[in-house]
C-alpha positions as CSV (number, residue, x, y, z in Angstrom):
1,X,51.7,49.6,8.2
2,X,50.2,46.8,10.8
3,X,53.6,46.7,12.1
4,X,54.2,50.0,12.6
5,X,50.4,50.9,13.5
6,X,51.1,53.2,17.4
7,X,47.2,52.3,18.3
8,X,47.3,48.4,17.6
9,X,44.8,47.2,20.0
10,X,45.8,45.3,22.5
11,X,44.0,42.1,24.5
12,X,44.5,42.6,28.1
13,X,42.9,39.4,29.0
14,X,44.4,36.7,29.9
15,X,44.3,33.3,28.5
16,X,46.7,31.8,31.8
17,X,45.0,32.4,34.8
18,X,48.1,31.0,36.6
19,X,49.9,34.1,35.0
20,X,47.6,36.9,35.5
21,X,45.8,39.7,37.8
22,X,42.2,38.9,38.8
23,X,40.2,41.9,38.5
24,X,37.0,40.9,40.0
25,X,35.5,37.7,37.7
26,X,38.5,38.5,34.8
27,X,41.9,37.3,34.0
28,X,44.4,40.1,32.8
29,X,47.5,40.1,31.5
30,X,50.3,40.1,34.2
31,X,51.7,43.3,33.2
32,X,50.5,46.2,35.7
33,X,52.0,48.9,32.8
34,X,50.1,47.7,30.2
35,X,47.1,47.3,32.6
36,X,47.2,51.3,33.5
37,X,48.1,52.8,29.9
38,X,44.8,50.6,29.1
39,X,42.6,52.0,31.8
40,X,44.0,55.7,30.8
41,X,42.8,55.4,27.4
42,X,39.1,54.2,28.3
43,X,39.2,56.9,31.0
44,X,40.0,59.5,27.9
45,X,37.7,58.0,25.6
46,X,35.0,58.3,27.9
47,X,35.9,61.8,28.3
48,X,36.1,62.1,24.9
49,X,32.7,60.6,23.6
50,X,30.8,62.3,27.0
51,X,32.5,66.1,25.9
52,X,32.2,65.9,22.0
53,X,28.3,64.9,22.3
54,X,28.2,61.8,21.0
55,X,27.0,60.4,24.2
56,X,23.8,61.9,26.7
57,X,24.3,61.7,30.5
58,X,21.7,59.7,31.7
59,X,20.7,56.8,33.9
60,X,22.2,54.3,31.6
61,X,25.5,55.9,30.7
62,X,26.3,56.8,34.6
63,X,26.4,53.0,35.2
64,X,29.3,53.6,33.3
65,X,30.6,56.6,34.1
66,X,30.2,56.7,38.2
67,X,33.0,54.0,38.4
68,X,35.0,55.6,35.7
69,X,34.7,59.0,37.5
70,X,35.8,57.0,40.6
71,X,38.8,55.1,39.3
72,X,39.6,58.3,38.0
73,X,39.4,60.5,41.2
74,X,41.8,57.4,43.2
75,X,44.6,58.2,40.5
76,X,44.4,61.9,41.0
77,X,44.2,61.8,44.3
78,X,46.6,58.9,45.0
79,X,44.8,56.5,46.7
């Protein structure tokens, strides 16, 4: 079942910084694919957590979702 498990998380840091994309202070894996499918599914789980309730809108959380609204309207907007 580990094997065959679709939502095995994956580590997209890197442990190579001479192979990797610096985002900012951090070291990610060199594969830009990987990098967006990960970044999608944090965009959707913040979607998913913020519409379902199990998160408030407030001071706090916007720290977190401002740049996650932002990274989201450069992708639909193609920028």
């Amino acid at each position: 079942f580990n094997d065959a498990n679709p939502f095995k998380p994956v580590n997209l840091l890197s442990a190579n910084p001479a192979d990797s994309i610096q985002v900012g202070q951090y070291h990610l894996i060199n594969d830009p694919t990987l990098i967006y499918k990960g970044v999608m599914e944090m965009l959707y789980n913040l979607r998913n957590v913020l519409f379902h309730g199990q998160i408030i809108p407030n001071k706090d959380t916007n720290t977190v979702y401002e740049p996650a609204y932002k990274i989201l309207r450069m992708i639909v907007h193609g920028l």
